[in-house]
N, C-alpha and C positions, 0 to 999 in steps of 0.2 A: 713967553718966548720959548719956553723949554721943549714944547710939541714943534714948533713952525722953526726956530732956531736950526740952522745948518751948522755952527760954529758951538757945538755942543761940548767942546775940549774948554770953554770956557767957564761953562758952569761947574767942572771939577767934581762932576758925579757920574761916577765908572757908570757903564752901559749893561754890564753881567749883574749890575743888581738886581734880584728877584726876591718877592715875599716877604713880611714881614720882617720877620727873623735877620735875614740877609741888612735888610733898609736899616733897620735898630743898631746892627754893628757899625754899618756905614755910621750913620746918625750919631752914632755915642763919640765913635773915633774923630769925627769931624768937632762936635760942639760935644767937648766930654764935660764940661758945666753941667750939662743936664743930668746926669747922674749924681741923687743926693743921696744920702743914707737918711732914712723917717725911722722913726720911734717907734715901735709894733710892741702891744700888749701882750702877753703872755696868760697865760691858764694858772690859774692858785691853785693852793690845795688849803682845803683846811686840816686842822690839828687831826680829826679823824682821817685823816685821806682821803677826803671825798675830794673828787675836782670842779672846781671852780671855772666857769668857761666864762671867758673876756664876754663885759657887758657891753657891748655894740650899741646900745640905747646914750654912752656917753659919747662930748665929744671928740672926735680924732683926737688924737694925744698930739699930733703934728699942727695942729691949730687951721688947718684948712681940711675942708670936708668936698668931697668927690660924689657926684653922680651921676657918670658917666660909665659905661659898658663897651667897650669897645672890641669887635669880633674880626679876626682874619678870617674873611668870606671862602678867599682862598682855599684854607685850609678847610672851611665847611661843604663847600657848591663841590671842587672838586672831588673828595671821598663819595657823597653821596650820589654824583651822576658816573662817575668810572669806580663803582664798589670794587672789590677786588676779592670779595666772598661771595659773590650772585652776578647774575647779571644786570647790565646798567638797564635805568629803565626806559621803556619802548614809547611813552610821549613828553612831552615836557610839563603836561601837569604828574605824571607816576614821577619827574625829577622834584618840584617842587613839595610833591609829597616825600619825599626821600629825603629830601634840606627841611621842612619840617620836623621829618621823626628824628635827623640826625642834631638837630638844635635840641 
C-alpha cells in the first residue's frame, strides 16, 4: 500500500525521510525496543604489555552470531558517479568502475 496508497497521513511515516541515517532515527524513535546494549570484547594486555587482540574465532559473547554486511549504496553510487575531486565519469561502465574502486 505505501507506493499506490493516496492516504499516506496514515502510515505515520514523515515524507522528508531520506537515507539511511535519517530512516534509523525515524526507526529508533518509532520502535525504540530495538535498541539493545550487546556485550563487546575488549583487547588484554599481558603482564609484559604486550596486547592481546579479541579472538574473533570464539563465539559472540551476545549468544547470537551475524552474517550479514549491510551497505548504504546511497552513500557508495552517489560519491563515486558525482566525485567532487575529478570529474564524474563519461559512460556508465567508467561509473561502475568508480563504485568498484570506491567499495
Amino acid at each position: 500500500c505505501w507506493h499506490s496508497c493516496t492516504d499516506r497521513e496514515k502510515h505515520k511515516a514523515p515524507q522528508y525521510i531520506m537515507g539511511v541515517p535519517a530512516f534509523f532515527k525515524w526507526l529508533s524513535t518509532k520502535y525504540s525496543k530495538i535498541i539493545v546494549d550487546c556485550i563487546e570484547q575488549r583487547a588484554g594486555w599481558t603482564d609484559t604489555g604486550e596486547r592481546v587482540p579479541v579472538d574473533t574465532a570464539l563465539p559472540n559473547p551476545n549468544g547470537i552470531e551475524f552474517d550479514n554486511l549491510y551497505l548504504d549504496m546511497n552513500g557508495i553510487i552517489h560519491p563515486a558517479s558525482h566525485p567532487e575531486d575529478r570529474p564524474p565519469p563519461e559512460t556508465e561502465d567508467d561509473m561502475y568502475l568508480a563504485i568498484f574502486d570506491y567499495l
